[in-house]
mmCIF file of the C-alpha atoms, coordinates in Angstrom:
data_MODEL
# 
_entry.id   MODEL 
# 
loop_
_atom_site.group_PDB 
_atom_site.id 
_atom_site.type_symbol 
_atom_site.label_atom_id 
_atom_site.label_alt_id 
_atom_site.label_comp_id 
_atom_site.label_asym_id 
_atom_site.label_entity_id 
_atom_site.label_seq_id 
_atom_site.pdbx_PDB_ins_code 
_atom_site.Cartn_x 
_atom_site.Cartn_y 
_atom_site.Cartn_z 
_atom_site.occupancy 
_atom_site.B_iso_or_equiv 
_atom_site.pdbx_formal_charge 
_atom_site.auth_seq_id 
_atom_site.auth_comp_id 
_atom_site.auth_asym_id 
_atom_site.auth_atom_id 
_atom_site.pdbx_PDB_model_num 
ATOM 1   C CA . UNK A 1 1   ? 47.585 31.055  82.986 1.00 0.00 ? 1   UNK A CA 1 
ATOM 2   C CA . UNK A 1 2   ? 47.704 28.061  85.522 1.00 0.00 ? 2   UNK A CA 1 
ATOM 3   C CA . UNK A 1 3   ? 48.231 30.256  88.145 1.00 0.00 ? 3   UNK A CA 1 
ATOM 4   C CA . UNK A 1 4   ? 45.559 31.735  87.815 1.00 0.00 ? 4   UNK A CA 1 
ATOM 5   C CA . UNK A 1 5   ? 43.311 28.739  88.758 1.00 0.00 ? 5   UNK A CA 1 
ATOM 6   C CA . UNK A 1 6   ? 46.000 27.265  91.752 1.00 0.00 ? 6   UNK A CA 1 
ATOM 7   C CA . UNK A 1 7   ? 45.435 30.249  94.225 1.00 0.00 ? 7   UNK A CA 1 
ATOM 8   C CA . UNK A 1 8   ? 43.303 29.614  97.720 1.00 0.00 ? 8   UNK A CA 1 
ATOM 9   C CA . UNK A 1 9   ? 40.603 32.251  96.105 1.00 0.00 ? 9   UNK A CA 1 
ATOM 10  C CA . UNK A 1 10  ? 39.379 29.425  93.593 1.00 0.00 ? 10  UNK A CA 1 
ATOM 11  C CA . UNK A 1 11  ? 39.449 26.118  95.672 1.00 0.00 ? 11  UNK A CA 1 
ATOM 12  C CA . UNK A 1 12  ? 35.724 26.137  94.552 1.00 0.00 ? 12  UNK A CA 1 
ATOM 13  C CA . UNK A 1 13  ? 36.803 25.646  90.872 1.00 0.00 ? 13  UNK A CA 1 
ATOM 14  C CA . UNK A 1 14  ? 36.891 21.738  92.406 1.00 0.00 ? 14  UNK A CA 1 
ATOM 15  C CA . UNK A 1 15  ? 33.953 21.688  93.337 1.00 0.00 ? 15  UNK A CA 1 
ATOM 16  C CA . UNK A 1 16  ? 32.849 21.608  89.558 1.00 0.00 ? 16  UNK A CA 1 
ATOM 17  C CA . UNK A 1 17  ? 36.359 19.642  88.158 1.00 0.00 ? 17  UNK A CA 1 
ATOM 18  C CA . UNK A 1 18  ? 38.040 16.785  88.851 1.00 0.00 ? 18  UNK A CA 1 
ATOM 19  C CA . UNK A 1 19  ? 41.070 18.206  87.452 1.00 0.00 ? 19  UNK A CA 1 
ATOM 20  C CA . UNK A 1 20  ? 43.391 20.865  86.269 1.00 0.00 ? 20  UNK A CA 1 
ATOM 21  C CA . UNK A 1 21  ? 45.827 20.431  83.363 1.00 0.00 ? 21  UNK A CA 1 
ATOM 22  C CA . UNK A 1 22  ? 47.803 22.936  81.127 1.00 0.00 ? 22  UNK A CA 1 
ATOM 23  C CA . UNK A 1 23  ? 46.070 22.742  77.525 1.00 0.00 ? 23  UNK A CA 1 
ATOM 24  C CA . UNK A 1 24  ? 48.065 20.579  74.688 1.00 0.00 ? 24  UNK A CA 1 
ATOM 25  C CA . UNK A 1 25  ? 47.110 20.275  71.326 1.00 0.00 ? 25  UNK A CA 1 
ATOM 26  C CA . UNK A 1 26  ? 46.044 16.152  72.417 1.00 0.00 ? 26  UNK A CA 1 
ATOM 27  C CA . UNK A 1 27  ? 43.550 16.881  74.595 1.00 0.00 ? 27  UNK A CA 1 
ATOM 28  C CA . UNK A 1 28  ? 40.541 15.715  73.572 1.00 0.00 ? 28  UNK A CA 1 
ATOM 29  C CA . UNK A 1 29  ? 37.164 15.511  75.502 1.00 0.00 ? 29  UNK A CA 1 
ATOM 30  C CA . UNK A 1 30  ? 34.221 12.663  74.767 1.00 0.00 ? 30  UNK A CA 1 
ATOM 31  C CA . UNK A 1 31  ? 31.441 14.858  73.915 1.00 0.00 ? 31  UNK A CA 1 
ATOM 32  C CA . UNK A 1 32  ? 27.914 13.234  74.327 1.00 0.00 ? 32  UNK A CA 1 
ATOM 33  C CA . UNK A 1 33  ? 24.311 14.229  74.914 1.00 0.00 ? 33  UNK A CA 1 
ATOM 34  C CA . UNK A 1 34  ? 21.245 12.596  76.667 1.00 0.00 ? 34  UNK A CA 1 
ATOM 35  C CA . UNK A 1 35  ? 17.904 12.226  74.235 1.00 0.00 ? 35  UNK A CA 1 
ATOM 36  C CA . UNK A 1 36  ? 14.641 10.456  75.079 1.00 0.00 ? 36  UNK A CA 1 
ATOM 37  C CA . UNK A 1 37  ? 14.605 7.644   72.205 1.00 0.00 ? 37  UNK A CA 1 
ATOM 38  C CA . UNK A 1 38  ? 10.874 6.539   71.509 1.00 0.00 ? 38  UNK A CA 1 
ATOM 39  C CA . UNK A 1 39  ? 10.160 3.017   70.601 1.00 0.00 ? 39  UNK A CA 1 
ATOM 40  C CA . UNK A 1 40  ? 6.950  2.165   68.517 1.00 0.00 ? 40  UNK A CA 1 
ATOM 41  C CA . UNK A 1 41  ? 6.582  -1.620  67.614 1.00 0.00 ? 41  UNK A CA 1 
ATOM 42  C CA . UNK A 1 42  ? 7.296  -3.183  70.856 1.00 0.00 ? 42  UNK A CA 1 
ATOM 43  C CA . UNK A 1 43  ? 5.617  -6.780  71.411 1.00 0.00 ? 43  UNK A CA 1 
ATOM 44  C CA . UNK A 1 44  ? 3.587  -6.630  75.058 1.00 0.00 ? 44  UNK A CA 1 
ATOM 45  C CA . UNK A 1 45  ? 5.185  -10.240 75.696 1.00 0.00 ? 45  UNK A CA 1 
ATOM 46  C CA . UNK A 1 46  ? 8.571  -8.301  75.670 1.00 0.00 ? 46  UNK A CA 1 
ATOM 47  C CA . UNK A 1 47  ? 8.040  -5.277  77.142 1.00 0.00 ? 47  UNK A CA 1 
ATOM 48  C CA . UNK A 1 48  ? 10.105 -4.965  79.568 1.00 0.00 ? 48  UNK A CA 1 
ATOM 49  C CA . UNK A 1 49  ? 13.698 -2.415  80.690 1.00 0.00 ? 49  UNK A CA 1 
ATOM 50  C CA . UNK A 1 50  ? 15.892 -4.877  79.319 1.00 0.00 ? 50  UNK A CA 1 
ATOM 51  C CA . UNK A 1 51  ? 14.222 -4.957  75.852 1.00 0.00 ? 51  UNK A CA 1 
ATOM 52  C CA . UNK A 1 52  ? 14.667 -0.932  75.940 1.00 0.00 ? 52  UNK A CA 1 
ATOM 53  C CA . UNK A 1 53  ? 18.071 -0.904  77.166 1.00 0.00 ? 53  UNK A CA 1 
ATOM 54  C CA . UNK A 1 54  ? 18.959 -3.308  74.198 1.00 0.00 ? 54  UNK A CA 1 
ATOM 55  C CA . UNK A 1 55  ? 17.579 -1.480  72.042 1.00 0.00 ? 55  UNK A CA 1 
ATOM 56  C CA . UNK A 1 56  ? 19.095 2.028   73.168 1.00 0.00 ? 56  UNK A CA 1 
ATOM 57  C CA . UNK A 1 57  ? 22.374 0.467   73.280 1.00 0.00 ? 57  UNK A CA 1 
ATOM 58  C CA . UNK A 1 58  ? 22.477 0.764   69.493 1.00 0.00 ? 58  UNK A CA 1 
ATOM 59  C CA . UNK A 1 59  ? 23.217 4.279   69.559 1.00 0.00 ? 59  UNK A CA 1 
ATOM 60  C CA . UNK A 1 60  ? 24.444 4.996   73.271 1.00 0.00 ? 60  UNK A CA 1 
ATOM 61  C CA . UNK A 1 61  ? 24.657 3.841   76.712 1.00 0.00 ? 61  UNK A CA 1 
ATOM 62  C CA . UNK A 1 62  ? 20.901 3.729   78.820 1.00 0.00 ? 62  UNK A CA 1 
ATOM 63  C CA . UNK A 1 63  ? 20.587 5.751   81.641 1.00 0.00 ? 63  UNK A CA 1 
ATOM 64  C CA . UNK A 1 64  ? 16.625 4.981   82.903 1.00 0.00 ? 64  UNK A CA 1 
ATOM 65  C CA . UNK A 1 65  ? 12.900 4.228   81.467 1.00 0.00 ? 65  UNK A CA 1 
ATOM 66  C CA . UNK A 1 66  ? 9.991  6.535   81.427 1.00 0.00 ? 66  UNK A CA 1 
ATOM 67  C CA . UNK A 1 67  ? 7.517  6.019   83.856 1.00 0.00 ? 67  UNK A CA 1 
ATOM 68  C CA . UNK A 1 68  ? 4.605  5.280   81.317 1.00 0.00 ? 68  UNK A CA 1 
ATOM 69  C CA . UNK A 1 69  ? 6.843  3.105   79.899 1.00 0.00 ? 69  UNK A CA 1 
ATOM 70  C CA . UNK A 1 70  ? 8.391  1.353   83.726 1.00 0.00 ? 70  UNK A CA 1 
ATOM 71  C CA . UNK A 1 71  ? 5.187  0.907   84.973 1.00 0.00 ? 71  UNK A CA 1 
ATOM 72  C CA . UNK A 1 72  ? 2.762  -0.095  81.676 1.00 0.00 ? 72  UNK A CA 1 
ATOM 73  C CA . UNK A 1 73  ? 0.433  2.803   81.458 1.00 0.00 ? 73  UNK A CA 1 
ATOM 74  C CA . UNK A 1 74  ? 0.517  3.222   77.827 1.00 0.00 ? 74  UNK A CA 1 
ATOM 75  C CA . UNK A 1 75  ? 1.811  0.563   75.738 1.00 0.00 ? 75  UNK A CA 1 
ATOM 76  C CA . UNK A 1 76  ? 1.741  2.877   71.849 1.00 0.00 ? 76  UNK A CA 1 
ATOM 77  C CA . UNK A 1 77  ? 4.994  3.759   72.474 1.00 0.00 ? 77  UNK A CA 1 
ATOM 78  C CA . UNK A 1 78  ? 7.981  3.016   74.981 1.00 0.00 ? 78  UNK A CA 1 
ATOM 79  C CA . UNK A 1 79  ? 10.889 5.867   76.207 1.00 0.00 ? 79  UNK A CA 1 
ATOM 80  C CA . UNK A 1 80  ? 14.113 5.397   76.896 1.00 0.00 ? 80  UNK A CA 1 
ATOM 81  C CA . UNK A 1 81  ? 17.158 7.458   77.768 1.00 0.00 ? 81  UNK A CA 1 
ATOM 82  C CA . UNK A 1 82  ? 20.396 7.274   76.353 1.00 0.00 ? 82  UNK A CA 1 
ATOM 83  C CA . UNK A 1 83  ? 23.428 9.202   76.653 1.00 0.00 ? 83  UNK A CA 1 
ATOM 84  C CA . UNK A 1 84  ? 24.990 9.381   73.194 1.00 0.00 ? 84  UNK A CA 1 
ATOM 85  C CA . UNK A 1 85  ? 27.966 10.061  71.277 1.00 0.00 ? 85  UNK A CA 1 
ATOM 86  C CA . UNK A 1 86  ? 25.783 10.815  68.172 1.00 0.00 ? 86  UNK A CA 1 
ATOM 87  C CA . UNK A 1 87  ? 24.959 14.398  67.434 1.00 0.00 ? 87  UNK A CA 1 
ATOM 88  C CA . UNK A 1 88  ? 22.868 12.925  64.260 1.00 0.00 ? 88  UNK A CA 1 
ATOM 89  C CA . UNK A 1 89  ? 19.108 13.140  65.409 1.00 0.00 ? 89  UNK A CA 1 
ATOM 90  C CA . UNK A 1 90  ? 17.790 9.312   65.640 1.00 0.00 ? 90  UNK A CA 1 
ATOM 91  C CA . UNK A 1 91  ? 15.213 8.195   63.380 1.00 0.00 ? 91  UNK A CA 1 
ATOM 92  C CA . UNK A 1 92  ? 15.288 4.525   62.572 1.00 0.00 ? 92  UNK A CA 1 
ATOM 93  C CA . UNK A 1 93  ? 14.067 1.046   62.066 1.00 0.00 ? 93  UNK A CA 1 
ATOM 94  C CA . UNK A 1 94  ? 15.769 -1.487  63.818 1.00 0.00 ? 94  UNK A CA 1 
ATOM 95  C CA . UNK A 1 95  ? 14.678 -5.391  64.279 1.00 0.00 ? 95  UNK A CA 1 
ATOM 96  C CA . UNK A 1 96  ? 14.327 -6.885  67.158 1.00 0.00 ? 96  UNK A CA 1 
ATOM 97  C CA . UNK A 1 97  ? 14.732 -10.887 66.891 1.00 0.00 ? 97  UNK A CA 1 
ATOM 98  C CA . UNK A 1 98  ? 12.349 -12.481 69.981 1.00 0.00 ? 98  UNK A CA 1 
ATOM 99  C CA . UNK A 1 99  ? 12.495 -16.128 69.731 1.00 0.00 ? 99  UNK A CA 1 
ATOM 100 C CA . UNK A 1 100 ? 13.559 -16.172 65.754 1.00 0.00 ? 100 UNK A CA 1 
ATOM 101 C CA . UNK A 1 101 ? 11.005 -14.081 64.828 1.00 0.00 ? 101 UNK A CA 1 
ATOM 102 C CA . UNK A 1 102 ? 12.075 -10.569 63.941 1.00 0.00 ? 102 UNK A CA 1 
ATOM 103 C CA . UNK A 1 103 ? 9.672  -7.231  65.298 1.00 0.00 ? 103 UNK A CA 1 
ATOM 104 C CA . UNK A 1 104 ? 10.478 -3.659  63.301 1.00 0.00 ? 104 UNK A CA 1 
ATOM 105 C CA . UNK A 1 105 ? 10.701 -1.507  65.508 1.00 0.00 ? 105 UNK A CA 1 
ATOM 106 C CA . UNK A 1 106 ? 10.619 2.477   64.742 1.00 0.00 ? 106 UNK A CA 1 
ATOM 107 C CA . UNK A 1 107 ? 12.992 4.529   67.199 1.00 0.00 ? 107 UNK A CA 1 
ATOM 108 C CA . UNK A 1 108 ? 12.823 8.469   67.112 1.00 0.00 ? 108 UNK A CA 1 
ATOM 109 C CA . UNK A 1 109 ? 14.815 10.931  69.120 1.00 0.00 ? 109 UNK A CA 1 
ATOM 110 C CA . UNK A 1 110 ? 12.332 12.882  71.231 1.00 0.00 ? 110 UNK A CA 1 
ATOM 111 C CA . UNK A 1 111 ? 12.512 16.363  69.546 1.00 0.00 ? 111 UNK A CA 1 
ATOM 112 C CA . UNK A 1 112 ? 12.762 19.885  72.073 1.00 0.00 ? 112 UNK A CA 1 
ATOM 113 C CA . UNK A 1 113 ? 10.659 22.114  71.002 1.00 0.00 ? 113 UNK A CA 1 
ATOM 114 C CA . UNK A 1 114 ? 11.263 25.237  72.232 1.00 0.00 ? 114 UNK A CA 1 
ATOM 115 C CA . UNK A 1 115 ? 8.712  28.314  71.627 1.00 0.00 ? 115 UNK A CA 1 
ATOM 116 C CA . UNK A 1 116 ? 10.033 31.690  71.018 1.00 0.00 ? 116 UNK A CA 1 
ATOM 117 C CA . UNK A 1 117 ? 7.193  33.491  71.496 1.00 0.00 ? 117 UNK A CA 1 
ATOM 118 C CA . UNK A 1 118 ? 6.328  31.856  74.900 1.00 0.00 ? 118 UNK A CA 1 
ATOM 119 C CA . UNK A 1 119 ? 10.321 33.077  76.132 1.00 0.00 ? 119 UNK A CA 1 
ATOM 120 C CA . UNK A 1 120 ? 9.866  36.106  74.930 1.00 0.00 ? 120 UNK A CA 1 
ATOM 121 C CA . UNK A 1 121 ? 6.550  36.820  77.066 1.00 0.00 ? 121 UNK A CA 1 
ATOM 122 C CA . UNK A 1 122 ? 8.420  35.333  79.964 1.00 0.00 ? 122 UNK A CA 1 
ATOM 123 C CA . UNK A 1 123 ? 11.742 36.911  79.467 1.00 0.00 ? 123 UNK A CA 1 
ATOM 124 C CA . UNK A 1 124 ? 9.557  40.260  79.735 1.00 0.00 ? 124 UNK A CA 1 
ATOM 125 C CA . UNK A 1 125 ? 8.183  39.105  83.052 1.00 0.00 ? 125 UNK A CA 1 
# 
């Protein structure tokens, strides 16, 4: 089956992998998944990308900040993105101590919604 993927006819195969290795029974891949995280609760006198970051990093590593949320436009909630090892959908309180006083703060996984009717009239298109 590996020779299949070594001939000159699939050099593009690189393009997309780093690597090629015979399958084993140890293989294992890290599977993760980015999500929009939404924070409700955030003190103005802390909001800032590091207090989203630290807050993200409870359930994955932070990849960026919203614009809304970057440049203060709406203060309700903030947004940050997270790749994650999770495959739970994130809904929680966490607290976040500022000075030894501690904020709850509500987190929630920004849900996809995707309409079926709306791809089926475009799928038809």
């Amino acid at each position: 089956m590996l020779s299949m993927i070594e001939g000159p006819e699939v050099n593009w195969l690189g393009f997309f992998f780093e690597e090629f290795r015979p399958w084993s029974p140890d293989f294992t891949i890290e599977a993760s998944r980015t999500v929009w995280l939404n924070c409700y609760g955030v003190p103005l006198h802390v909001w800032n990308s590091d207090t989203f970051f630290s807050i993200g990093r409870n359930w994955g590593e932070p990849i960026t900040l919203d614009d809304a949320t970057s440049k203060g436009l709406s203060f309700s909630s903030g947004k940050v993105q997270i790749s994650t090892n999770s495959f739970g959908v994130i809904n929680q309180e966490v607290n976040l101590e500022v000075n030894g006083k501690l904020y709850p703060i509500r987190v929630m996984e920004e849900q996809m919604v995707v309409n079926n009717m709306m791809r089926e009239v475009n799928l038809q298109l």
